[in-house]
N, C-alpha and C positions, 0 to 999 in steps of 0.2 A: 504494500500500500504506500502512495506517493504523498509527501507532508509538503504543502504549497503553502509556505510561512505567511506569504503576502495573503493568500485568500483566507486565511484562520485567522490572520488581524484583522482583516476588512470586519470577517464574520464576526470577532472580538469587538470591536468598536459597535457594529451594528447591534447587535447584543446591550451592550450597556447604553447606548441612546435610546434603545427600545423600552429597556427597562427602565429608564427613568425618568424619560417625556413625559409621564401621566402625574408625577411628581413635581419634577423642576422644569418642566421644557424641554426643548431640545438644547444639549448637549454634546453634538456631534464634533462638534471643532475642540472641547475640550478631551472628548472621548478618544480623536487620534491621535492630541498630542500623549496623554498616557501610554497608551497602547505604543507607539513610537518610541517613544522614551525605554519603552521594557523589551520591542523589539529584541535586540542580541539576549539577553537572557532565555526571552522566551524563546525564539530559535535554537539556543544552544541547552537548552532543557528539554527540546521536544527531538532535536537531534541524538542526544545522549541516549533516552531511551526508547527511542526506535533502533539502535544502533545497540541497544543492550549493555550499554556502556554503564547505567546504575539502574541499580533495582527499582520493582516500585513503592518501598518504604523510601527511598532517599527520593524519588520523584514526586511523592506523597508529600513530603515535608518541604520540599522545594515550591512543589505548588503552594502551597499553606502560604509560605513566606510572600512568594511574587502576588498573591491577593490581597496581604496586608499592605504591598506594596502599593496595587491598585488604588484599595481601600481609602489610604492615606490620602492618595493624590486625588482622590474624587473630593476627602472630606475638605483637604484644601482648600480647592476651588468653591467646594459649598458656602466656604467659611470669606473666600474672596468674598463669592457674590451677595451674600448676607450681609456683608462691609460695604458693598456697593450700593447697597438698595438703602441701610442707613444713613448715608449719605445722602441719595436721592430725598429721601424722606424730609431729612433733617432740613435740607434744601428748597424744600414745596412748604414746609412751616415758615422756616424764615422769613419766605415769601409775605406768605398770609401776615406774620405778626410783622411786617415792617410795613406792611400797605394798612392794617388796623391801626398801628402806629403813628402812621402817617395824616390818617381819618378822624384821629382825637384831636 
């Protein structure tokens, strides 16, 4: 069986935009930069044991890892866009209380 790295990341990225549109939106542009980012590992992890090069306890646990890796980089960004949007917020009140401000 033939492992097309490029097509299991496309399918990777799709996967996690899919899963999380109904949530946050879409997240495609953040979902390939991760995925990109873990490229060579995940190549050289999916190489290794097709190639039986480690078992699959050591592949097991490898996976474990590069999800918390994911994991991280989504909460990230979560944590970006939440910083983004209190800003935006912050910014539409300002508004209001300097035009009320304005009005007394």
């Amino acid at each position: 069986m033939s492992f097309d790295i490029e097509s299991v990341l496309k399918d990777m990225v799709g996967a996690i935009n899919d899963s999380a549109k109904e949530d946050v939106g879409d997240i495609q542009e953040y979902a390939e930069m991760i995925i990109k980012n873990e490229k060579e590992s995940l190549k050289e992890l999916g190489q290794a044991r097709i190639l039986g090069e480690i078992s699959d306890d050591v592949f097991d646990r490898e996976i474990k890892r590069e999800k918390k890796v994911v994991e991280t980089e989504l909460l990230t960004i979560k944590i970006m866009t939440e910083a983004a949007v209190q800003k935006a917020v912050n910014a539409a009140i300002d508004v209001f209380i300097t035009a009320i401000k304005a009005a007394i």
